[in-house]
Backbone as CSV, one residue per row, in Angstrom:
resi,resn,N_x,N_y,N_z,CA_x,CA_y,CA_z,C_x,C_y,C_z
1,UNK,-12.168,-42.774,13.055,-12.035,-42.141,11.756,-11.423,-40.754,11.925
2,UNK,-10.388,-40.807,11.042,-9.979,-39.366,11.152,-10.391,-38.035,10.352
3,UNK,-10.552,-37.088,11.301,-11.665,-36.059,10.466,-10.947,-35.257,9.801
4,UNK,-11.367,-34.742,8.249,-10.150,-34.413,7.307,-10.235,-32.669,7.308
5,UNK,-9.168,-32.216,7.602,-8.768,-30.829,7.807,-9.715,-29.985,6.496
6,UNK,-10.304,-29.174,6.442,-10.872,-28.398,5.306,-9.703,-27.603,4.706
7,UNK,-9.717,-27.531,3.426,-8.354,-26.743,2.462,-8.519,-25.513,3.156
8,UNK,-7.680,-24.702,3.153,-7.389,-23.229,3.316,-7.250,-22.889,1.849
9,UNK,-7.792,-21.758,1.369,-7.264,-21.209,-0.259,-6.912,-19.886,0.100
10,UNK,-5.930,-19.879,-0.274,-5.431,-18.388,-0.230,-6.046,-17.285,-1.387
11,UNK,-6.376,-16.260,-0.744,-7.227,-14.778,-1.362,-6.643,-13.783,-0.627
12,UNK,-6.422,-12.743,-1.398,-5.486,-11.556,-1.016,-5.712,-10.891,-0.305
13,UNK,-6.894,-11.405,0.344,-7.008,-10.852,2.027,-6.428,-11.748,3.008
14,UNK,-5.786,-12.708,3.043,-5.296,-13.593,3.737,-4.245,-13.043,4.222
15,UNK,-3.620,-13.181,5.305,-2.401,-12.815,6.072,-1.883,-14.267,6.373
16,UNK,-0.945,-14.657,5.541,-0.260,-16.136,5.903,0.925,-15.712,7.325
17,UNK,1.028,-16.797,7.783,2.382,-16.922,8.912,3.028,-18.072,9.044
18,UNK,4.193,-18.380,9.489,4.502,-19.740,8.938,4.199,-20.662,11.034
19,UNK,3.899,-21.550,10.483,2.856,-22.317,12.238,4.402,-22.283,12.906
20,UNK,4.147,-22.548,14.149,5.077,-22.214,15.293,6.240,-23.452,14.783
21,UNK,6.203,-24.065,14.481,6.470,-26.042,14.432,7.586,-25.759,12.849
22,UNK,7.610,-24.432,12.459,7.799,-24.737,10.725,8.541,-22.952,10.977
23,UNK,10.201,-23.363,10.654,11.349,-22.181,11.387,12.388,-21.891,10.049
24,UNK,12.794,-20.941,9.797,14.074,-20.661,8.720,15.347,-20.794,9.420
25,UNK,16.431,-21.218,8.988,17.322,-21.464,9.879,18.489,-21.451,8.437
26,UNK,19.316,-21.094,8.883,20.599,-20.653,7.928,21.779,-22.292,8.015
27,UNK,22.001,-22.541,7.308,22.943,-23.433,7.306,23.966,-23.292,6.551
28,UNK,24.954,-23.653,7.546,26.682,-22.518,7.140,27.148,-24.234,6.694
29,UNK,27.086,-25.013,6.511,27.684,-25.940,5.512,27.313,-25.631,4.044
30,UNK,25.863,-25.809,3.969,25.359,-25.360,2.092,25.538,-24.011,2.033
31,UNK,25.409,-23.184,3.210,25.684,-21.645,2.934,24.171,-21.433,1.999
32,UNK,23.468,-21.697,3.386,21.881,-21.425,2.216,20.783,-21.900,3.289
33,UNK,19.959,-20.915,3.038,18.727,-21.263,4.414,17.917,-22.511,3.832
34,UNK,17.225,-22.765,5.173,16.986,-23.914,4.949,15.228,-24.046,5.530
35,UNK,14.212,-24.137,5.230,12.489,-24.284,6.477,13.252,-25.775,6.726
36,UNK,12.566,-25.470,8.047,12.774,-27.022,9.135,11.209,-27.023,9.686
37,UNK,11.208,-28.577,9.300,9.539,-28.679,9.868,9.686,-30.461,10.128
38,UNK,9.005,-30.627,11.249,8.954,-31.825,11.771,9.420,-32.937,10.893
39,UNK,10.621,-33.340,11.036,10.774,-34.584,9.767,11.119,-34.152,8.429
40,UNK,10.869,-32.723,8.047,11.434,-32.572,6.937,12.193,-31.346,6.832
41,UNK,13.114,-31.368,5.556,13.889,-30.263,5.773,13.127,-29.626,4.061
42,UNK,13.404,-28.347,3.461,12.986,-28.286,2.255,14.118,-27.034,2.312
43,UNK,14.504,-26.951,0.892,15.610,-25.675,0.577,15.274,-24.805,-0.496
44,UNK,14.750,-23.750,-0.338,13.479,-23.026,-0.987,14.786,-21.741,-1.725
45,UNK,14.309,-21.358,-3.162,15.169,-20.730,-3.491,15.088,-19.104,-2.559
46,UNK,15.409,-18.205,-3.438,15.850,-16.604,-3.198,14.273,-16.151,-3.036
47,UNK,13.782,-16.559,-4.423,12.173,-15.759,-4.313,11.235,-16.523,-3.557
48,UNK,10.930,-17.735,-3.330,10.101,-18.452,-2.264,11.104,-18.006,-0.541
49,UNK,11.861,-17.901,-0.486,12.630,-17.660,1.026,12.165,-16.041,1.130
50,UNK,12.143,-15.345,0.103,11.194,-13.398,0.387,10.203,-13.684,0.654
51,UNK,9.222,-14.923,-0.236,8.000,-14.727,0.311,7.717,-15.040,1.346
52,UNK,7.956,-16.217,2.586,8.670,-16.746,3.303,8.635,-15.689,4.345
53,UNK,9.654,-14.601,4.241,9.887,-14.271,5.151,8.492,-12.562,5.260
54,UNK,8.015,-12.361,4.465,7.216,-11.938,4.396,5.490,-12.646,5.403
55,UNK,5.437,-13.509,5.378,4.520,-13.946,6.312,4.548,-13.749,7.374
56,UNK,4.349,-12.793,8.492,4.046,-12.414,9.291,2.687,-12.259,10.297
57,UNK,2.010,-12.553,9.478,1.083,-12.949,10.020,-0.135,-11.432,10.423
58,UNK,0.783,-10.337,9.820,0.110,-9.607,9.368,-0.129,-8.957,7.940
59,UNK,0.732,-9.149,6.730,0.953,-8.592,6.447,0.004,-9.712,4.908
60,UNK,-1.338,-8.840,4.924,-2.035,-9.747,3.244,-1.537,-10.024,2.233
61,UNK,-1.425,-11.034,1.502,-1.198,-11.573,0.103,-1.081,-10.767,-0.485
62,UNK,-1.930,-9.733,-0.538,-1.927,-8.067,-1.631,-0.794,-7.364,-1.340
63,UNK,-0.440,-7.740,0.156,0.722,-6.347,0.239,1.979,-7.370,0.349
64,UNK,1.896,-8.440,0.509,3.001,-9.269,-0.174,3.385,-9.506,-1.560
65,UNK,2.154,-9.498,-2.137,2.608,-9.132,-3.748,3.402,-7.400,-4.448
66,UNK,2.698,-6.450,-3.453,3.286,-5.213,-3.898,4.472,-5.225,-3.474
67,UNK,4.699,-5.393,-2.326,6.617,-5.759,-1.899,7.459,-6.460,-2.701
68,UNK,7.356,-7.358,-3.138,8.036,-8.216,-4.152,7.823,-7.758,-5.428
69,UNK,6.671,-7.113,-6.233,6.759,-6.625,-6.910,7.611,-5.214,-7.341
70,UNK,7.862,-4.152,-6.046,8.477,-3.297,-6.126,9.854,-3.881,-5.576
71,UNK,10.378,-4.882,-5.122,11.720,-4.966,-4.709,12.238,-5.918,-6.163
72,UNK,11.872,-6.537,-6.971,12.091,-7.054,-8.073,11.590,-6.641,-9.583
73,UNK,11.134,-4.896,-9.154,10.550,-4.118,-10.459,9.919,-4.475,-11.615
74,UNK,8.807,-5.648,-11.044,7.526,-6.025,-11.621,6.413,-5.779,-11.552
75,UNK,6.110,-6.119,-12.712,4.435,-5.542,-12.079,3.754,-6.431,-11.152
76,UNK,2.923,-5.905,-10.471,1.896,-7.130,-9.513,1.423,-8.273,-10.320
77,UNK,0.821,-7.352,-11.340,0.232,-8.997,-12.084,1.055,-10.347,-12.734
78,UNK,2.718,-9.464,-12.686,3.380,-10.530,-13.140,3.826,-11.503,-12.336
79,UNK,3.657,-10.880,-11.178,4.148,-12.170,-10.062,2.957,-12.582,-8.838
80,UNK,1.644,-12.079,-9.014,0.669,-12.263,-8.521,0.178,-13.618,-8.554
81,UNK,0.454,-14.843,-9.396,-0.297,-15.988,-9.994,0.675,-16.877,-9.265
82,UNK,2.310,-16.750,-9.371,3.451,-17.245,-8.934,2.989,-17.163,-7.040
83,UNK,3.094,-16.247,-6.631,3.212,-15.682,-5.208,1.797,-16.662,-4.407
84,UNK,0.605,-16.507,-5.373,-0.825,-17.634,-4.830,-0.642,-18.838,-4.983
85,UNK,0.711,-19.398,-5.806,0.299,-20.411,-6.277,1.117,-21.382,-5.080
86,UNK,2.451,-20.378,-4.950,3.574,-21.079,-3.452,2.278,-20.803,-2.616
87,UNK,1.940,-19.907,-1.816,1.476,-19.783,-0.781,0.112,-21.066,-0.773
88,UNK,-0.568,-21.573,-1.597,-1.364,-22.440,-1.704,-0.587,-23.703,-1.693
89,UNK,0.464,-24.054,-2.081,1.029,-25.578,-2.379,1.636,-25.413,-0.562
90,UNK,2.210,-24.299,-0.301,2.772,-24.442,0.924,1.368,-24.645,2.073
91,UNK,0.727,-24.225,1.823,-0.614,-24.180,2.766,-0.965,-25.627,2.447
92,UNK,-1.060,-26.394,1.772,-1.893,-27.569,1.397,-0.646,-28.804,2.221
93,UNK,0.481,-28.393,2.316,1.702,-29.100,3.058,1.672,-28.609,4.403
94,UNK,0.879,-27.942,4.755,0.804,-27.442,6.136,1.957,-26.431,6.677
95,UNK,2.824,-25.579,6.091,4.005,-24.733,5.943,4.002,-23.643,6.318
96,UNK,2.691,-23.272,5.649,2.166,-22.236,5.980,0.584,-21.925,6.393
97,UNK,0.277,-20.976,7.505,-0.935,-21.058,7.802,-1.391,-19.693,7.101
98,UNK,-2.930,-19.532,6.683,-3.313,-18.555,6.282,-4.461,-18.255,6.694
């Protein structure tokens, strides 16, 4: 029987990183980056590829929301719900670790 992984939920103390296995890679045919992860490819727009590259593995959900919020002159709360909601669908696909 296989034993079933427990959800990760992302909370703005979380520091996501993307797992060793799961890479950004630029592709000069579409002229557009691309995550590469075992078997799949996915082509993530402008604002999921910031958040993206923001995972570092240090850097919390909170201060990933203030970065994007000040580089796209929003408020936190307007893109706070958006920013948990990728980082959770990507975490639940295994994309991202948190």
């Amino acid at each position: 029987m296989m034993a079933l992984r427990e959800k990760a939920i992302v909370s703005l103390r979380s520091a996501p990183s993307l797992p060793k296995h799961v890479r950004i890679q630029y592709d000069p045919v579409r002229q557009a980056f691309a995550v590469l992860s075992p078997e799949k490819v996915f082509w993530p727009n402008e604002i999921s590829l910031d958040i993206l590259r923001r995972c570092d593995g240090q850097s919390t959900v909170d201060s990933i929301i203030a970065g994007l919020a000040a580089d796209y002159d929003a408020g936190p709360e307007d893109v706070a719900a958006d920013v948990i909601a990728f980082l959770q669908e990507w975490s639940d696909k295994l994309l991202v670790k948190l």
